[in-house]
N, C-alpha and C positions, 0 to 999 in steps of 0.2 A: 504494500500500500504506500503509494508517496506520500510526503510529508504535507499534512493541510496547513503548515503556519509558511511555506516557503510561497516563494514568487510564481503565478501559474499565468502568463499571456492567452489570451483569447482571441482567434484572427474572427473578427465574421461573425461577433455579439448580436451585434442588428439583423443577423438574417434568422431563418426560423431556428435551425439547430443549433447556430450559438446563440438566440435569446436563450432556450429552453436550457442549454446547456450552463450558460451563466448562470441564471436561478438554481440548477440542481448541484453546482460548484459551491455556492454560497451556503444554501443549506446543507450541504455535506461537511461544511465546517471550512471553508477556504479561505485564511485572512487578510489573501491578497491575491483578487484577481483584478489584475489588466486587461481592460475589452476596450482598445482605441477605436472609435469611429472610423470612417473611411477619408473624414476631413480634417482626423488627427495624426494618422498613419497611412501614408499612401504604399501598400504594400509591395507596388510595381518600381519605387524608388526606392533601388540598391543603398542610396545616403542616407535615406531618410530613417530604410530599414535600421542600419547600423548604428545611426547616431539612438535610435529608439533603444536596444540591445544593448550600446553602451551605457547609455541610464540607467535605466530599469534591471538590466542585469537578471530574468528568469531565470528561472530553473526548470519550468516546465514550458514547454511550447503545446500549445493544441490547435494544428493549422487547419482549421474549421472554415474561412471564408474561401469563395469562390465567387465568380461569374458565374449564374447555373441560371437556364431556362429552358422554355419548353422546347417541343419540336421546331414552332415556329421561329421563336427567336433561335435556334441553332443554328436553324436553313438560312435567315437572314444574315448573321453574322459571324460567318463560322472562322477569321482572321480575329475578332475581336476574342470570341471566348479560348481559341488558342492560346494568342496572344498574352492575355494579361492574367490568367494562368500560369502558363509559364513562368512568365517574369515574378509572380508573387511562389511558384515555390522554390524557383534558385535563388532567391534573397531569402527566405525565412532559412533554409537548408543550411543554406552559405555563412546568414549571421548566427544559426546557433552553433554551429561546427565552430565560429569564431570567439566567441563568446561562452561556451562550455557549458549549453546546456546540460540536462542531467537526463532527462527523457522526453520524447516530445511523441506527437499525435497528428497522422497526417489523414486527415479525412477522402475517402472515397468513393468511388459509384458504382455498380453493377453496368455501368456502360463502357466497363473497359473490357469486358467480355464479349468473343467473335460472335458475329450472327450463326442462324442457323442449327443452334441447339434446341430438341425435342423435346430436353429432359430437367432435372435440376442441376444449375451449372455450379461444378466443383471451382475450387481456388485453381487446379490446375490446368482449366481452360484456359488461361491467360495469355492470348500472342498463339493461339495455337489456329487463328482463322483471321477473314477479314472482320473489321467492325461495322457500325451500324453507320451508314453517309449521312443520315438524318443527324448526328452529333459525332460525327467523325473527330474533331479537331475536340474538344470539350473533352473529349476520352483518352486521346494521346496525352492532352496535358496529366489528366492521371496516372496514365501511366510513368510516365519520366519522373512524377512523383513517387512513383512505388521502387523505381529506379533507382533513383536518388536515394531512399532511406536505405535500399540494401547497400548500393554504395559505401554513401558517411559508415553505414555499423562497418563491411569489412575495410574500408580501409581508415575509417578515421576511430572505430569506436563509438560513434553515435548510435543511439537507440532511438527508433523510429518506433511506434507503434499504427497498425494500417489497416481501423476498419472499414469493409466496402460496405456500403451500405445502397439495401434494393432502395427503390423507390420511395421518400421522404415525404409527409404529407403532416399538417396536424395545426399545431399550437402557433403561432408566430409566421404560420402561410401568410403570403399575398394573394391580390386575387385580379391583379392585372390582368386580365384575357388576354396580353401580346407577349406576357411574359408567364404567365402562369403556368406550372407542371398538372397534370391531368386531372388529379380528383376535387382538385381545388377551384380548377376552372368549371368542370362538370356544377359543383355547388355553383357556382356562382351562377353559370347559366340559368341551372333549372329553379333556384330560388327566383330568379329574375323574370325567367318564366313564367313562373304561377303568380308571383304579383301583378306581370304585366297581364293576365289570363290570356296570354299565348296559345294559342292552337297546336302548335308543334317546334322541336327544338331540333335544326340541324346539327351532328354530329360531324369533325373530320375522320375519314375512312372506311375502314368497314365494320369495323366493331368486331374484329375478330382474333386481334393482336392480344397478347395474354401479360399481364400487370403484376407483379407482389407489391404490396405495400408496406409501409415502417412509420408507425406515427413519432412525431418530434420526442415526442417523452422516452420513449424506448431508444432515438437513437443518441440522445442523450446521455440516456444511462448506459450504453453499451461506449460511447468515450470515456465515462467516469470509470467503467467495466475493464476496458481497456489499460490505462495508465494505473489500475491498481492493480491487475491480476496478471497482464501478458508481459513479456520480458524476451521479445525475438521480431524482429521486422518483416516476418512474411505475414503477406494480405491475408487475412480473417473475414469471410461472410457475416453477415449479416443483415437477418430478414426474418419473417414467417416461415419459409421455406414451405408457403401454400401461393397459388396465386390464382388471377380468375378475369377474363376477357373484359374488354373495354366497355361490349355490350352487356357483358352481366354488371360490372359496375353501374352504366349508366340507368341500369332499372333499377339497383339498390337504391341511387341517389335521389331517380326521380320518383321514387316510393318513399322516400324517407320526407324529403321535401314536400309532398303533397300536390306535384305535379299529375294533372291528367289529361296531356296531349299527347300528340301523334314524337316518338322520337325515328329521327329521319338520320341517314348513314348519308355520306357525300366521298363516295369510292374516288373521285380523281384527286382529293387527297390523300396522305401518306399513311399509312398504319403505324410507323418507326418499326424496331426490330418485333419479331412476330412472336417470341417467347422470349420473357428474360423471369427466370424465377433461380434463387440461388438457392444452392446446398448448405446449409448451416447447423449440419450434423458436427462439426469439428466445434463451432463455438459451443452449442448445446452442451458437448462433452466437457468443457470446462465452465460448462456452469452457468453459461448467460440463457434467459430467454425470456422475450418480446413478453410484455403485459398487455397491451390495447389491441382488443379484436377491431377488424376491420369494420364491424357494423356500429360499434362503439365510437371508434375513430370519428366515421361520417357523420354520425348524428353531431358529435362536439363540434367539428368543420362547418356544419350548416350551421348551428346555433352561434357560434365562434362570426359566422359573414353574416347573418341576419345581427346580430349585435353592432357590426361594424355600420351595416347598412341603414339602419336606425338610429345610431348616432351619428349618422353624416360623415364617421371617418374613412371613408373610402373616395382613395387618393386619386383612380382611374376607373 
């Protein structure tokens, strides 16, 4: 277990899995966590990283922020979410190698695994196929992070810890439609739906690409899971290790929500990759597992955006 009175960095406070993860940091007893904004630490600036690292001086890194969006914005921008990915994990890499961190946490995604798997995908799929062109560049950037932590461990001694984590939805989502990941945007749709009493809600694809989910709280707890109990820098799953088509999702949503229009599929859009459900037989075996059912999950998600949407906090 690391030490809760030492210094712990937090990249990516403000996004869903580092709010959630800040709060369950704090209440785990942490008497000094650093969660810089993105207007306090530009993570993509090598100086600015280092001058931060000379200050503050961590002992833990947990490199939780990213650029992450949905399909759409991947297709849109796929040099951008390369890009500054990249650049934020050879600066975090590079200033804790420089500065002696003690152990650190590089967060990542089920989309670094090749298309074309039937089944449930083991850690040792990795690099063993093509990936998904729908988040091509988004995926590599994880990987050279996963790179990167074997690296620093063999040749510098850094300890990296690296869990992938399926599909992220819950507590601290957005619900941007341009930037929105799937179940989130679904809520928002068909909430928007039934108040506007819409007749029917267009879907992109076919609804027949297959989903696992991970609510924020759980993936939360699997970083905190992480940095207390793992002690080796190869990728660890993490997920349900169940998963269930985009069209069965969208009937859970639009049931839960109180939707009763026509839902409509719009094939000359994309599906993204057509199964991604992970294997999370190895983390099980040491001991972690997910708490929030997915029917649980959604109801909090719709309750969580009809609160936003009623107090007027929605941004887009």
């Amino acid at each position: 277990m690391i030490d809760r009175n030492k210094t712990i960095l937090l990249t990516g406070a403000t996004g869903m899995v580092g709010g959630v993860t800040r709060t369950l940091l704090e209440q785990s007893g942490f008497s000094r966590v650093l969660a810089p904004a993105r207007q306090d630490l530009d993570l993509t600036d090598e100086s600015a990283v280092y001058g931060y690292f000379a200050r503050e001086r961590p002992a833990y890194v947990l490199m939780v922020g990213a650029r992450v969006g949905g399909i759409a914005a991947n297709m849109q921008d796929p040099v951008g979410f390369t890009d500054v990915n990249l650049r934020m994990n050879l600066n975090l890499f590079s200033a804790s190698h420089r500065y002696g961190t003690e152990k650190n946490l590089f967060l990542g995604s089920s989309c670094i695994y090749p298309i074309g798997h039937t089944g449930l995908i083991p850690e040792s799929a990795l690099l063993t196929g093509e990936l998904e062109p729908t988040n091509e560049g988004y995926a590599l950037s994880k990987i050279v992070g996963l790179k990167l932590a074997r690296y620093y461990w063999q040749q510098h001694g850094l300890l990296t810890v690296c869990p992938m984590l399926s599909n992220v939805y819950g507590t601290g989502d957005h619900f941007d439609l341009g930037r929105a990941h799937v179940l989130s945007a679904l809520v928002r749709r068909f909430v928007d739906a039934r108040d506007n009493g819409a007749e029917s809600v267009t879907l992109w694809g076919t609804g027949v690409a297959r989903r696992e989910f991970l609510h924020s709280e759980d993936a939360a707890r699997a970083v905190l899971f992480f940095m207390d109990h793992i002690d080796q820098p190869d990728h660890i799953n993490v997920g349900l290790g169940t998963d269930v088509t985009i069209r069965e999702l969208a009937d859970l949503i639009a049931q839960a929500t109180g939707f009763l229009g026509e839902v409509r599929w719009d094939p000359s859009k994309p599906d993204g990759m057509l199964r991604k459900c992970l294997d999370t037989s190895k983390l099980q075996a040491l001991g972690f597992t997910p708490r929030v059912t997915l029917g649980e999950g959604i109801r909090r998600t719709i309750a969580e955006y009809e609160t936003i949407k009623r107090t007027g906090a929605l941004k887009s």
